[in-house]
C-alpha positions in Angstrom: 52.3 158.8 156.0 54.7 156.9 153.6 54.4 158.3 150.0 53.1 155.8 147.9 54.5 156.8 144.4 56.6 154.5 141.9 59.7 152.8 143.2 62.9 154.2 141.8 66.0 152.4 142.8 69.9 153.6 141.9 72.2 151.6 140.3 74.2 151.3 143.4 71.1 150.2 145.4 68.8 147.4 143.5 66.8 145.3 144.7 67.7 141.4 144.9 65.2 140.4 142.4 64.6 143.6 140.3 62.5 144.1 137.5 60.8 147.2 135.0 57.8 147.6 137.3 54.3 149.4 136.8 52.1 149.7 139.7 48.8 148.2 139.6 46.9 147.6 143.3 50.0 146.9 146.1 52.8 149.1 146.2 55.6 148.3 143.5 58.4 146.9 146.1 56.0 144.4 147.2 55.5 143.9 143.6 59.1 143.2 142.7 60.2 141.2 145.4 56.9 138.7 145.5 56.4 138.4 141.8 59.4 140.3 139.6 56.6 142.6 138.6 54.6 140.4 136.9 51.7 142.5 135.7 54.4 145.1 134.2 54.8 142.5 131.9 52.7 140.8 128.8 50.7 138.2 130.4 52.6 134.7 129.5 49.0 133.3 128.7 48.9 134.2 125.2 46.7 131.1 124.2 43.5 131.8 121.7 41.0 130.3 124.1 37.4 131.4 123.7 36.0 134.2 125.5 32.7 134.4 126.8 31.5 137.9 125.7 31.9 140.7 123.5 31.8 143.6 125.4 33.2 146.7 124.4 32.5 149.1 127.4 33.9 149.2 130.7 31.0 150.5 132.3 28.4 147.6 131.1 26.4 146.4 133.4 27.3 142.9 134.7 23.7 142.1 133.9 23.9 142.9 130.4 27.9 140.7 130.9 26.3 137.8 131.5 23.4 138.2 128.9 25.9 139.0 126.5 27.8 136.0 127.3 24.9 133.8 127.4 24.2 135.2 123.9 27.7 133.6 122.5 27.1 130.5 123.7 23.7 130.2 122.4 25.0 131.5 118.9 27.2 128.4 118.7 30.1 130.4 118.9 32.0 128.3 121.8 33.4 124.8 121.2 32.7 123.8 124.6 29.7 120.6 125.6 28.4 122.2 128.7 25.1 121.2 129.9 22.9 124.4 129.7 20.5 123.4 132.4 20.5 124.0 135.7 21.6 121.6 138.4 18.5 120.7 140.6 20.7 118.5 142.8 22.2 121.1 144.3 19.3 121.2 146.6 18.4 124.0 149.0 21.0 126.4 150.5 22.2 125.4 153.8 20.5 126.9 157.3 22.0 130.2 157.7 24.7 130.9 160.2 24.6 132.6 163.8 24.7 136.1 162.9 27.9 138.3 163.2 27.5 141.4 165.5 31.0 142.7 166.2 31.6 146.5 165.3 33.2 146.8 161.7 36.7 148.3 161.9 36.7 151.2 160.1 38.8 152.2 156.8 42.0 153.3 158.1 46.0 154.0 157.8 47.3 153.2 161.2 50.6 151.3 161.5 49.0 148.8 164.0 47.1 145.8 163.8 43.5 147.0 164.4 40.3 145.0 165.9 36.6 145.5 166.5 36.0 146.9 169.8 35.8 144.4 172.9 39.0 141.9 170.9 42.4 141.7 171.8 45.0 140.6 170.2 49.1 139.6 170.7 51.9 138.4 168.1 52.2 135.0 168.7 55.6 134.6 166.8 57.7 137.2 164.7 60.6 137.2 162.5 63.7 136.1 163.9 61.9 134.3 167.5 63.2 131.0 168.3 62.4 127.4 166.1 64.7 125.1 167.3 65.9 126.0 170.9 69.3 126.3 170.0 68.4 129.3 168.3 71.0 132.4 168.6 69.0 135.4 169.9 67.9 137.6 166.6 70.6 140.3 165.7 69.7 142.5 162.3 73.6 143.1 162.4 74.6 140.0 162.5 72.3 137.5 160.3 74.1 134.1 159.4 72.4 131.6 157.2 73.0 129.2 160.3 71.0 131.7 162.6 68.3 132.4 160.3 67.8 128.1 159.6 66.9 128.0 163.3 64.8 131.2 163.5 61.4 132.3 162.3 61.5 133.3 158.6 60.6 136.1 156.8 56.9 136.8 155.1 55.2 134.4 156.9 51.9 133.4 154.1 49.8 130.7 155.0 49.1 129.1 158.4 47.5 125.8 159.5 46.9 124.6 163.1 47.0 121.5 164.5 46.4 119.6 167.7 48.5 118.5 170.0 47.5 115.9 172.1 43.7 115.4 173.3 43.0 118.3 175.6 43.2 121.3 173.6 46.2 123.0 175.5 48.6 122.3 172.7 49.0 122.5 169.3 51.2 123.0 165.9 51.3 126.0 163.9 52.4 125.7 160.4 52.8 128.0 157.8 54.8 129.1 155.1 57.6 132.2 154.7 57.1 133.4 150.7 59.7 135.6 149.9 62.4 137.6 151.4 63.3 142.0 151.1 66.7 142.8 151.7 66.2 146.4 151.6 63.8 145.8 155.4 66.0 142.6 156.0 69.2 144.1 156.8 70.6 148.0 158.0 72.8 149.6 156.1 72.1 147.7 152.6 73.3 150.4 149.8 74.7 147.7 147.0 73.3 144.4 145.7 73.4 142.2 148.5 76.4 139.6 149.6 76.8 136.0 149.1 76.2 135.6 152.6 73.0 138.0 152.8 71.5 135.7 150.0 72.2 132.6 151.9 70.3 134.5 154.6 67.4 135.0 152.6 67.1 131.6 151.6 66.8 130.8 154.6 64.5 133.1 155.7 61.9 131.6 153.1 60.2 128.0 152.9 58.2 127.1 155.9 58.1 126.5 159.7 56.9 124.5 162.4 56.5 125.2 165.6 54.8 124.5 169.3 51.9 126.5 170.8 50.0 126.7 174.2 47.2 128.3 174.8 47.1 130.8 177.4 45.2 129.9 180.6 41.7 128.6 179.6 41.5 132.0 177.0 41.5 132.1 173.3 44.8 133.3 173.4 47.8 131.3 172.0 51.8 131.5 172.6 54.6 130.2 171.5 56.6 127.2 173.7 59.9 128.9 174.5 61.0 125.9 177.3 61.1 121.8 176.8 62.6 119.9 174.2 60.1 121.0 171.0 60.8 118.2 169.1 58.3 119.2 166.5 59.7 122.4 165.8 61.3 123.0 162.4 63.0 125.0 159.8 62.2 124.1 156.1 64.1 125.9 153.6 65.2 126.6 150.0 68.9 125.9 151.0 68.6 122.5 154.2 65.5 120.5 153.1 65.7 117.5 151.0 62.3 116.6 149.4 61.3 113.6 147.0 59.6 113.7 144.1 56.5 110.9 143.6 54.3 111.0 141.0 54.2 110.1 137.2 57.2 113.1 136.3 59.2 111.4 139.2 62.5 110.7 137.5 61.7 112.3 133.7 64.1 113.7 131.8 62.6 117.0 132.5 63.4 116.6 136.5 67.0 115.8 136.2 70.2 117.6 136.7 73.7 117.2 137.4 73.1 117.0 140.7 69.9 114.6 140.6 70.9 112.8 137.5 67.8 110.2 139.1 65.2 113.4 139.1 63.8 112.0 142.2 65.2 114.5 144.8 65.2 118.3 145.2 67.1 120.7 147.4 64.3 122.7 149.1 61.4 124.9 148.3 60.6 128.5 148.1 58.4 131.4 147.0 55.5 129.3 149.3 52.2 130.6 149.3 48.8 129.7 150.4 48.0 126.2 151.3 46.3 123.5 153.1 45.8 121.0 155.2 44.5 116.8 154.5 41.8 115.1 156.1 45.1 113.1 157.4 46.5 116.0 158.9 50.1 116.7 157.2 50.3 120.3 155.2 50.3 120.9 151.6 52.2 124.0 150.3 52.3 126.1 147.0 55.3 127.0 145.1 54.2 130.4 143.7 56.4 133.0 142.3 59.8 130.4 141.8 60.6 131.7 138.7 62.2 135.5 140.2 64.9 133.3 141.9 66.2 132.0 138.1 68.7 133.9 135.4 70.3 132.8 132.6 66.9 131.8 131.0 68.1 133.0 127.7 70.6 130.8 127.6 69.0 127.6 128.4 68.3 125.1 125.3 65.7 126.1 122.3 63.7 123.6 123.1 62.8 124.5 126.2 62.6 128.1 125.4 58.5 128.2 124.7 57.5 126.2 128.4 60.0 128.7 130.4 58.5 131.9 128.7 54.9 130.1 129.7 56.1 130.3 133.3 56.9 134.5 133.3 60.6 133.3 132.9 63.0 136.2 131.0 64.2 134.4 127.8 65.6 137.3 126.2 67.7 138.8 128.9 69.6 137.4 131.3 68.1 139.1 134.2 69.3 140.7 137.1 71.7 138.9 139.6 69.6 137.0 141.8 69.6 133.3 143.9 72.6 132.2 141.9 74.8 134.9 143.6 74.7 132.2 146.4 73.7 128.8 144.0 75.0 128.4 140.7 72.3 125.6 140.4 69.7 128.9 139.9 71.3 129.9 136.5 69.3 128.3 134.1 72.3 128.9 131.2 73.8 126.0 133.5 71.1 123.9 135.5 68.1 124.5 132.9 66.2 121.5 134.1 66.1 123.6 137.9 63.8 125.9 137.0 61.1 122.4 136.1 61.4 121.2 139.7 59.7 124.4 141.3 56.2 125.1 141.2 54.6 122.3 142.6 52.4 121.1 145.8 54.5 120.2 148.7 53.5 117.9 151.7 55.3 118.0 155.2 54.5 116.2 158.1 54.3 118.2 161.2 54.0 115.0 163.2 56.7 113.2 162.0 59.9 116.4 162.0 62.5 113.6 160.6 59.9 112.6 157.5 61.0 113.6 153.8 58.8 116.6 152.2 57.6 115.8 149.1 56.4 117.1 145.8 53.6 116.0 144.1 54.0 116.0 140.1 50.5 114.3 139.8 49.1 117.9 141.4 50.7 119.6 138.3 53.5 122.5 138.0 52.2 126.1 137.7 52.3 129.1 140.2 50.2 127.2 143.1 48.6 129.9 145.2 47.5 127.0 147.6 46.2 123.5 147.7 42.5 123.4 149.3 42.1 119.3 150.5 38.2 117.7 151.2 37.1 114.4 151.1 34.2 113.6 147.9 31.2 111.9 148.6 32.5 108.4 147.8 36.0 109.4 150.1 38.1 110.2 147.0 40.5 113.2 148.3 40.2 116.2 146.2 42.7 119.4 146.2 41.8 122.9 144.7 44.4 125.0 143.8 44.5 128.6 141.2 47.2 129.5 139.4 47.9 133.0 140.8 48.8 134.8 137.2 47.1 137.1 135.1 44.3 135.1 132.6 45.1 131.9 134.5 43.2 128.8 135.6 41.7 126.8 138.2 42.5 123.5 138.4 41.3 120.1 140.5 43.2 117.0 141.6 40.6 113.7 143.0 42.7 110.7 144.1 42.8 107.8 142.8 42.3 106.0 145.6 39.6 107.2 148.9 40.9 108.0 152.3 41.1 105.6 154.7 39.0 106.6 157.9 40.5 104.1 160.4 42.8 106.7 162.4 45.3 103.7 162.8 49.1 103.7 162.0 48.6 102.0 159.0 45.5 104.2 157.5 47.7 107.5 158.2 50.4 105.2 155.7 48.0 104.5 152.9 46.9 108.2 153.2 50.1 110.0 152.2 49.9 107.9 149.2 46.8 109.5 148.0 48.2 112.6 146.4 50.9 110.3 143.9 48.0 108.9 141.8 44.5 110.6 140.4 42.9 112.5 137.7 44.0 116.5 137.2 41.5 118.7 135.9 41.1 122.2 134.7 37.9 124.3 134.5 36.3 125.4 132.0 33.3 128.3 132.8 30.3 128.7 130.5 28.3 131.7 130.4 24.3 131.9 132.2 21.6 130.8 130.1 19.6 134.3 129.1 16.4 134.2 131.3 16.3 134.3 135.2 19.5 135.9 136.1 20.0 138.5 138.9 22.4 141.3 139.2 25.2 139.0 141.0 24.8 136.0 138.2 22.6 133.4 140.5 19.5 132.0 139.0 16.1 133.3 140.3 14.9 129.8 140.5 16.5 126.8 142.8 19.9 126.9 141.2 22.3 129.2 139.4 21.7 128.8 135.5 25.5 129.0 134.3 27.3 126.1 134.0 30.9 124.8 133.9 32.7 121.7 133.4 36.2 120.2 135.1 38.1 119.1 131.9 41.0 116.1 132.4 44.7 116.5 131.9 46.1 113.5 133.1 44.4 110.4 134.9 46.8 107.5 137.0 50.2 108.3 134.7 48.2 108.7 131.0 48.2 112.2 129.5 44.4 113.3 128.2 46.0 115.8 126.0 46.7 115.2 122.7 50.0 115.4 121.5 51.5 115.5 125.1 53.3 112.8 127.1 51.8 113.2 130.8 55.2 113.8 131.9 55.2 117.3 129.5 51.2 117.8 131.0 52.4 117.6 134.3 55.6 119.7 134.2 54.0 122.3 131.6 50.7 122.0 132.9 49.9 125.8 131.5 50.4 124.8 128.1 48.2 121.5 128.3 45.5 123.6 130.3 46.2 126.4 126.9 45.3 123.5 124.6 42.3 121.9 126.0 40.1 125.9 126.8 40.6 126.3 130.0 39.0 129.6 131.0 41.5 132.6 131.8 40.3 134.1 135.5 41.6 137.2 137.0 44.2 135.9 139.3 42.4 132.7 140.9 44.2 132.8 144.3 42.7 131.1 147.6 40.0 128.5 146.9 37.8 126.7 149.8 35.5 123.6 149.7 32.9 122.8 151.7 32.4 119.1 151.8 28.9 119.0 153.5 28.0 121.2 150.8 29.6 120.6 147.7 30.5 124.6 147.3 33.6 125.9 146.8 35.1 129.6 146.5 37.7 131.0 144.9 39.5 134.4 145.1 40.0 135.8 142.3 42.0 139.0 143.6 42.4 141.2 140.4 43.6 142.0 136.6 43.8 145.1 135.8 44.6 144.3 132.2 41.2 142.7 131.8 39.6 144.6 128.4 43.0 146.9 128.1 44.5 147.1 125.5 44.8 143.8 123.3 44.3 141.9 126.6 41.1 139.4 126.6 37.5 141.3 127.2 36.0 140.6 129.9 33.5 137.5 130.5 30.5 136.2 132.2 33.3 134.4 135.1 35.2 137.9 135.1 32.6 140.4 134.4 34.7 144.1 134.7 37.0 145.4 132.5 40.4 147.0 134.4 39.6 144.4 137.1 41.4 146.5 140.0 39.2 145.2 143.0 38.7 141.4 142.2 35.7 139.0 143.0 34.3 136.0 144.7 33.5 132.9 142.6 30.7 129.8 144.1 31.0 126.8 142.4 28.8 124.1 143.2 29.5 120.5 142.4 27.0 118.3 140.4 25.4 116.5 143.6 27.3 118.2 146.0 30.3 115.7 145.3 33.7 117.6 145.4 34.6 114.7 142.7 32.0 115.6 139.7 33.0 116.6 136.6 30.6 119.7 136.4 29.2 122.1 138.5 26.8 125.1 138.6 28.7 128.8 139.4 27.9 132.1 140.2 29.8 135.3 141.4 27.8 136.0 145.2 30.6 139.1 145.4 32.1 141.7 143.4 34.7 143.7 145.1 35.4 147.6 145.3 33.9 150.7 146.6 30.1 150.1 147.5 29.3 153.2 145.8 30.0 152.3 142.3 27.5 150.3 140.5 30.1 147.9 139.2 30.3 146.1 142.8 27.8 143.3 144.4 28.0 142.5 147.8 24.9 139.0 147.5 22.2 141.6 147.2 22.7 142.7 150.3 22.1 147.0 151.1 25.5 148.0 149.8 25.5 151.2 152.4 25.9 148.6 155.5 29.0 146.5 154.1 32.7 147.5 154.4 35.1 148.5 151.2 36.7 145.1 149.8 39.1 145.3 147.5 41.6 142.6 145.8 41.1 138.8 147.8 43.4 137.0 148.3 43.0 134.2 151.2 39.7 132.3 152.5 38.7 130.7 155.2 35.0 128.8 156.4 34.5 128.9 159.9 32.4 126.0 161.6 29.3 128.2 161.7 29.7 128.8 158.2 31.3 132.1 157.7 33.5 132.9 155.1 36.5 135.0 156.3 38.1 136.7 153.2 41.8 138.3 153.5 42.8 141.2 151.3 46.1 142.3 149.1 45.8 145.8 148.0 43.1 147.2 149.8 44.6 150.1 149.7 43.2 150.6 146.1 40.3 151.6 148.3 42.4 154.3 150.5 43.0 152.2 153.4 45.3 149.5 154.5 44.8 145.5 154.2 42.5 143.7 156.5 40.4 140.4 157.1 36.4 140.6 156.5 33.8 138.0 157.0 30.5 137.0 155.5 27.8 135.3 156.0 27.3 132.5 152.6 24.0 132.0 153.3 20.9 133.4 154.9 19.3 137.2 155.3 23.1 138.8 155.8 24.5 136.7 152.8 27.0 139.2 151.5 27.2 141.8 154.0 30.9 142.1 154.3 31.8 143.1 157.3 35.9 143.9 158.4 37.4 142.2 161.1 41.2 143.4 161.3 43.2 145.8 159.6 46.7 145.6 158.9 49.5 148.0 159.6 51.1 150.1 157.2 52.9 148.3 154.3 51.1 144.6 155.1 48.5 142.6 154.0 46.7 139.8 156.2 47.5 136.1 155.0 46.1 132.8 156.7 43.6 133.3 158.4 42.7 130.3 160.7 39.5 130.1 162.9 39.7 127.9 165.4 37.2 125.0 165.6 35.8 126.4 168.5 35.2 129.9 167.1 37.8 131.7 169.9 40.9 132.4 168.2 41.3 134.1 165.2 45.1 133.6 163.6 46.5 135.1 161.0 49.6 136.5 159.1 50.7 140.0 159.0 53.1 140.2 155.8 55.5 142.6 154.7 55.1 145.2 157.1 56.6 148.6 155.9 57.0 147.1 152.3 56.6 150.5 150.4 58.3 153.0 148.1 61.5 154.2 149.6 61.2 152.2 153.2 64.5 150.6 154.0 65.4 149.2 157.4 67.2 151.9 158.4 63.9 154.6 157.9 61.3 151.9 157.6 57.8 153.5 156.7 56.4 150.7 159.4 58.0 149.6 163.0 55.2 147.1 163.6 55.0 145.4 165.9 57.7 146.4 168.4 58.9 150.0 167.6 62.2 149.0 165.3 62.4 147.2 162.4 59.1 146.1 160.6 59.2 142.0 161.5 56.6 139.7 159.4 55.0 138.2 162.4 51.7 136.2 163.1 48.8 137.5 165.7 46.2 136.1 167.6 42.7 137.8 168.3 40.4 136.6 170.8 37.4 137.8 173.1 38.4 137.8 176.8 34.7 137.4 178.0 35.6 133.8 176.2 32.5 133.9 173.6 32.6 132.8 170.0 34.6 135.4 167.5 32.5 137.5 166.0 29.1 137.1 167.5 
């Protein structure tokens, strides 16, 4: 077993992307290379907006939380018009799901990928497999930037999959590749590393594309290795041109010397989560962008207040990073760089000639994903959290509604939808003070606390006073600082469900919540030191994913069973599996809700993928599915419509204190280096996962 202590690095020996570090939940490499260390920082939300509580003790009950917050609102004490009764269209909870009987994995360390009894499971793809089928065969001794452009990438995040053709043989896998480690990238790394080791890492990260069959008449899926695959593709931060559309499109804040336009940009990276549109293309989230800048102090005055909002170093130049290989990622330089990452990308895995785009309209913070349904009246609506300490949640609706055709034409006027629409941010208001129980829903028909999506920017105008919509849209934290916006603990994943109008949210952790002179915790974020996260319900006024209010309450609260703090929907706590820090979500078509972790290990094991039930007698008993081997957390996950695959992402592998490639703490998953890599877990007796 890898000691898991803090990270100390040499001078001769530092990490691409190095930054003061203080360990939190994951280990502190992951922590450097995903995020610089963010949380061993001041949080760069250092707004005044109102908090929903005044508690002083950790251990309060989250009873007594939500009273208390219901108390300040009562008392006038928050300038927010929220409607304080309860939402009697939300109607009755939907018919409970068929119930889950697999055997719970148990809590473990083993450097495998681990499933209940009676699953198997096989990596579909890995690091350095074959894209494009002139791809070199993988060599750690001798990575190119050409090599890597045509092979899988590193850290593989989100997936999507997609048909095909009609018969269910066939089908697209899509995902993204977040960030890269040079210390497990490449053996024999003992100084910073080359010009031509960066390229390689930028081209290890962005997304992919690529062909899969199913195997035999099984849940199993592999990749295509013969044939043309002309679908497959490479997307990078280095070979991809995207466009820009959108109101910003073309601002002053978009251009540089080498778009003096602002309509195009050279690539993407630090991809996270995302999603996939009712018109079947993919939409991706720029996370983390701003570890690939320096030179921030240098960059104009003026611009000097937005790039600190974004966690961007403007006192120090930082360490050498990106710009080893690309001057344009010196801000000193290219200031205007740093403003065209952090947005929601769209590809077209159907189409592998199409431009990529960005959508300004969607809004520029650190996009953990971009959740897509279809409102009641057709309007398309995206999700997406701002994965930072005492950040936000935010909605886009379309302007216009999808068009249901399934013609040439329809699939045209459907890739317009994300250019034009209203943005939103949400505001949370605390449960009125009689029918609560302990995990915050109302005794009654419908949960008693209330919230409110407040508007940005609508079709090209800017809602926020004192902003142009271009400055909303490129800054959108400091136009979601002025309007209130509530600060969650790290809103990561969020999921709709269109039939019923409910939606969940992630919110993985923030262990600065209540330290210090950090914000007290709140009826939304209930615990103080925050270390094992929670689940957030929101339902929509009327079930419509395009209201401006909703109901909300917390149906899980993460962590050791044991302690009093946790609620798993009032179900016996002694049945349901550890949880600890959520990160990515999935609804299955029987109405499960499959929940990936990032830092279980907080609880003594490694990362995994757990499902529950949202409704019913089992609501809330967690139960895990898969655990991850050493080093890794599980990204994705995708259930297959048909309920026999499971797919998901097994990310940085071996990613702890003092592993390098040479004496990695993890060989998953074929005995030599650790490879990112994505598996696939079916039932051979053919039945439905799970049951």
């Amino acid at each position: 077993m890898v000691q898991r202590g803090r990270h100390s690095v040499s001078q001769d020996r530092r990490p691409l992307f190095r930054l003061p570090i203080r360990r939190v939940g994951r280990d502190p490499v992951t922590c450097q290379y995903r995020c610089g260390s963010a949380c061993a920082h001041p949080a760069p939300n250092t707004s005044t907006n109102p908090y929903f509580g005044d508690l002083l003790r950790q251990n309060i009950s989250r009873r007594n939380a939500l009273m208390a917050g219901a108390l300040v609102l009562q008392s006038g004490l928050v300038g927010l018009t929220l409607s304080a009764s309860a939402d009697s269209s939300s109607g009755p909870a939907p018919e409970a799901p068929g119930r889950l009987t697999f055997e719970p994995v148990p809590t473990n360390t083993r450097d495998a990928v681990v499933v209940p009894p009676g699953y198997q499971h096989a990596v579909v793809i890995a690091w350095g497999d074959p894209v494009l089928p002139d791809a070199p065969a993988w060599d750690p001794h001798r990575q190119t930037r050409d090599a890597q452009e045509r092979q899988f990438g590193y850290n593989n995040d989100f997936l999507a999959l997609l048909p095909l053709g009609d018969d269910g043989r066939r089908a697209l896998l899509v995902g993204n590749h977040e960030y890269p480690n040079p210390e497990l990238m490449f053996p024999g790394l003992t100084a910073m590393p080359t010009a031509e080791q960066v390229l390689v890492m930028l081209a290890a990260v962005g997304m992919f594309v690529v062909e899969v069959e199913r195997v035999g008449s099984s849940g199993q899926w592999q990749l295509v290795r013969v044939g043309p695959r002309t679908y497959n593709r490479r997307i990078t931060a280095m070979n991809t041109r995207f466009r820009l559309t959108g109101p910003a499109a073309g601002s002053d804040l978009l251009r540089t010397a080498a778009d003096p336009a602002g309509r195009h940009v050279q690539g993407t990276m630090a991809n996270c989560a995302g999603g996939v549109t009712p018109w079947d293309t993919v939409l991706s989230g720029e996370e983390n962008f701003n570890g690939a800048f320096v030179g921030a102090n240098a960059a104009p005055e003026a611009m000097r207040t937005a790039l600190r909002r974004y966690g961007f170093d403007v006192e120090n130049r930082g360490w050498p990073s990106a710009e080893i290989a690309d001057e344009r990622f010196d801000l000193a330089k290219h200031p205007n760089e740093a403003n065209r990452f952090g947005w929601i990308v769209e590809v077209d895995p159907y189409d592998p000639r199409s431009t990529p785009r960005k959508h300004t309209a969607l809004g520029r913070f650190k996009h953990e994903g971009a959740a897509t349904a279809v409102s009641r009246h057709g309007h398309a609506v995206v999700y997406s959290g701002d994965d930072e300490r005492f950040e936000y949640i935010y909605k886009f609706v379309s302007s216009g509604r999808v068009d249901r055709r399934g013609n040439a034409a329809a699939r045209r006027q459907n890739l317009t939808l994300l250019e034009s629409g209203t943005l939103y941010v949400a505001a949370f208001a605390p449960p009125t003070a009689a029918g609560l129980d302990q995990g915050g829903a109302a005794t009654g028909a419908a949960p008693r606390a209330r919230g409110r999506w407040i508007p940005l920017a609508r079709n090209g105008r800017s809602l926020v006073a004192g902003m142009t919509v271009t400055e909303v849209l490129v800054n959108t934290r400091l136009a979601a600082d002025r309007v209130g916006a509530t600060k969650m603990d790290r809103p990561e994943d969020i999921e709709p469900d269109a039939a019923t109008g409910r939606v969940y949210c992630a919110l993985t952790n923030n262990s600065y919540r209540g330290a210090a002179d950090n914000p007290l915790p709140d009826a939304a974020n209930p615990r103080a030191v925050n270390r094992h996260g929670h689940i957030l319900e929101i339902v929509e006024d009327g079930r419509d994913l395009a209201a401006t209010a909703f109901s909300w309450s917390l149906p899980i609260i993460c962590g050791d069973p044991a302690d009093p703090s946790t609620y798993y929907g009032g179900y016996d706590k002694t049945a349901v599996s550890p949880m600890s820090s959520p990160d990515n979500l999935a609804l299955d078509a029987a109405g499960n809700l499959w929940l990936a972790t990032d830092s279980e290990y907080a609880l003594g094991g490694n990362d995994g993928l757990f499902v529950t039930p949202v409704s019913g007698a089992e609501a809330g008993y967690v139960r895990q599915f898969l655990s991850a081997p050493i080093g890794a957390e599980v990204c994705g996950p995708v259930i297959t419509e048909d309920r026999r695959t499971v797919i998901v992402a097994v990310q940085h592998p071996g990613e702890m204190s003092g592993s390098t490639a040479d004496s990695p703490a993890s060989r998953w998953p074929a005995g030599d280096l650790p490879k990112p890599g994505v598996v696939a877990v079916w039932r051979p007796d053919g039945q439905p996962i799970g049951t």
